[in-house]
C-alpha positions as CSV (number, residue, x, y, z in Angstrom):
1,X,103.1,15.7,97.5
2,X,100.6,17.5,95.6
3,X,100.6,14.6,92.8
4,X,99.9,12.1,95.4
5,X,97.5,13.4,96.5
6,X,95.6,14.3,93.0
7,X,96.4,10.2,92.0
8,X,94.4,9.4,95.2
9,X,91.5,11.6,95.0
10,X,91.4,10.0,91.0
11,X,91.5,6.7,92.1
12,X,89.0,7.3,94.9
13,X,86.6,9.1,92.0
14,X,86.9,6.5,89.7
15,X,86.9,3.6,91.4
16,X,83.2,4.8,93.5
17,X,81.8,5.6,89.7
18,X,83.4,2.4,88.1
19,X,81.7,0.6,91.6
20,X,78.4,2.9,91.1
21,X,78.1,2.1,87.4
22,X,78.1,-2.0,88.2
23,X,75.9,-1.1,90.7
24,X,73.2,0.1,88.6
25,X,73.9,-2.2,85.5
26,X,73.2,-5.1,88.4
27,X,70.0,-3.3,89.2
28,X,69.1,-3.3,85.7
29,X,70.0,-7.3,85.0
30,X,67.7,-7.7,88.2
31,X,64.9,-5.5,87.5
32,X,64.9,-7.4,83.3
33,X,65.0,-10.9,85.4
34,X,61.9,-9.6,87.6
35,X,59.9,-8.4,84.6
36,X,60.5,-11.9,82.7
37,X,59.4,-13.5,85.9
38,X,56.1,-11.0,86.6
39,X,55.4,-12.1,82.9
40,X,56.0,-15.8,83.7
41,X,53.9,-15.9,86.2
42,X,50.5,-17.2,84.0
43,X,52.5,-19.9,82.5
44,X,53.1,-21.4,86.0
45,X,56.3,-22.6,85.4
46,X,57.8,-22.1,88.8
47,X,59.4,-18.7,87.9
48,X,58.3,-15.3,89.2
49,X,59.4,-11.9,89.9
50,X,62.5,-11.4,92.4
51,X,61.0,-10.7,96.0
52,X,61.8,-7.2,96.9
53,X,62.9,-5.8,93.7
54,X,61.5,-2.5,94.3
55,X,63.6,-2.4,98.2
56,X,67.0,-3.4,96.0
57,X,66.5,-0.7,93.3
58,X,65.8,1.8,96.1
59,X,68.8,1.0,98.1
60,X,70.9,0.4,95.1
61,X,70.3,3.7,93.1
62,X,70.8,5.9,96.0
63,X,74.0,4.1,96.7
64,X,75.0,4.9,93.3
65,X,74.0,8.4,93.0
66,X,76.7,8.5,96.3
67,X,79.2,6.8,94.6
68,X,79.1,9.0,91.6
69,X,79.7,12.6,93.6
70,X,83.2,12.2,94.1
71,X,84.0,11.9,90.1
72,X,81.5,14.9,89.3
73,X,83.4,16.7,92.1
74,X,87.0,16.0,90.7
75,X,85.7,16.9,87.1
76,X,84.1,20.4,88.3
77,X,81.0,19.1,86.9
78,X,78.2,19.9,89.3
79,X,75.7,22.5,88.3
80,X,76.9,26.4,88.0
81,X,75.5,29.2,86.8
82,X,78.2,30.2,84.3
83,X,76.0,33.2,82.8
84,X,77.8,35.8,84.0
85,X,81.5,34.3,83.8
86,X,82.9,35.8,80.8
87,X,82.7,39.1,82.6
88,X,84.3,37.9,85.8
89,X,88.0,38.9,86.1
90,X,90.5,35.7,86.0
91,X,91.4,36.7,89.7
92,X,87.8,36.5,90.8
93,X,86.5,33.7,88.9
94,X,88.8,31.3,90.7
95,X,88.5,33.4,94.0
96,X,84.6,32.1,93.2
97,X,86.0,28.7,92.5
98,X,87.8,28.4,95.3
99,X,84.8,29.5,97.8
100,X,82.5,27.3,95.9
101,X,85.1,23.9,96.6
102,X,85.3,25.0,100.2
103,X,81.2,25.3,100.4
104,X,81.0,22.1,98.8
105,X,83.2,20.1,100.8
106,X,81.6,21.5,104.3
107,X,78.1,20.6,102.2
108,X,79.6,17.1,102.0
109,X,81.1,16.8,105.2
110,X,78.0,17.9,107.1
111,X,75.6,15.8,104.4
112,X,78.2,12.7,105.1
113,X,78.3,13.3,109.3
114,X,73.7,13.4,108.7
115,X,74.2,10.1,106.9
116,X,76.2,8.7,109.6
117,X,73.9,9.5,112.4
118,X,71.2,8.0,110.3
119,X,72.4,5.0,109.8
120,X,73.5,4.9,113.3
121,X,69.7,5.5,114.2
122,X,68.5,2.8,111.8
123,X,71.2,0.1,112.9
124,X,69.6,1.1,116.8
125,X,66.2,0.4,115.7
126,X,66.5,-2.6,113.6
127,X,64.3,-1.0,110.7
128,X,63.7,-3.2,107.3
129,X,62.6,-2.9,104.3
130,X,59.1,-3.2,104.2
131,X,58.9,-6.7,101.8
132,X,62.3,-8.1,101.6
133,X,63.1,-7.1,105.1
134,X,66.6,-5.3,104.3
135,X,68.3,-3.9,107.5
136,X,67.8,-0.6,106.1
137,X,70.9,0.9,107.9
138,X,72.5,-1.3,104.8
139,X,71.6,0.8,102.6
140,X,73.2,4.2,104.3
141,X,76.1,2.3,104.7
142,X,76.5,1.4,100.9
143,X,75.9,5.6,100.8
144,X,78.1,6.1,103.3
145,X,81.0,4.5,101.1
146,X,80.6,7.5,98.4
147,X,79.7,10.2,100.6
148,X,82.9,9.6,102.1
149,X,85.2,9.5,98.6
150,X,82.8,12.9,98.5
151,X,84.5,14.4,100.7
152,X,88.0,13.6,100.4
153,X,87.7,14.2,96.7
154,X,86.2,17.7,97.8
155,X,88.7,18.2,100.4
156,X,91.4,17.7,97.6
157,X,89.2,19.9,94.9
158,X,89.6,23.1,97.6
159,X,93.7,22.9,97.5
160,X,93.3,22.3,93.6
161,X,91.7,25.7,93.5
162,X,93.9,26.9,96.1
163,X,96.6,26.4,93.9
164,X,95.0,28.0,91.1
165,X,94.1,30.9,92.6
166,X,98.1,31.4,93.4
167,X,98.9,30.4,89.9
168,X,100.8,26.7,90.7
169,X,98.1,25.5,88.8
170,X,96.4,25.8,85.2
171,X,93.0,26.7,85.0
């Protein structure tokens, strides 16, 4: 069961970066495309800079920073203070770990909840994007998607330590 489940929260992880990663390498075709056109625009040629760029980066990048928690979960590769960890007892430094996973999965699961609401609040309103007038509850959706991975990937990253901490598990 345990393999399963450690296959699923790897496909989850990769597949949100892999999606994350096209994400921004669209942004960064679009944004190139826009600059040509801001440049063509003297030559009046018909060609100009893509209408809301700036809304689509927005949106896009923090959709992408979402989509790539799940795989910096799963590789234990958020920020730590590892200063101190050569004098930590083996015992205790995956007791730590293990309190750390479960503090970051509520962290995600109360972050992912706040998201939820938000875009709950923004699909009530009918918000937009100022210039290309992007329902902006769009946007916390595409977040949505990776805050979501987030947690499941977190969820499994707590019996992953779990299992560590009773020695089923290699460090």
């Amino acid at each position: 069961m345990y393999r399963t489940l450690e296959k699923i929260a790897g496909f989850i992880a990769v597949t949100l970066a892999l999606l994350g990663g096209a994400a921004l390498l669209i942004l960064t075709v679009l944004t190139c495309i826009s600059i040509l056109g801001r440049a063509a625009v003297p030559l009046d040629i018909g060609f100009g800079p893509i209408r809301g760029i700036y809304d689509m980066t927005e949106i896009g990048i923090a959709a992408a920073i979402f989509a790539f928690l799940p795989w910096a979960q799963l590789q234990e590769a958020h920020a730590r203070v590892d200063l101190f960890r050569w004098a930590i007892p083996g015992v205790m430094d995956r007791v730590l770990d293990l309190l750390f996973n479960v503090a970051m999965t509520f962290v995600a699961a109360v972050g992912t909840y706040r998201l939820y609401l938000g875009m709950q609040d923004k699909l009530a309103y009918g918000e937009t994007t100022l210039i290309a007038q992007i329902p902006l509850w769009q946007g916390y959706a595409a977040g949505l998607v990776g805050a979501t991975g987030f947690v499941l990937v977190a969820g499994f990253c707590v019996l992953r330590s779990g299992r560590r901490l009773v020695g089923l598990e290699a460090a």
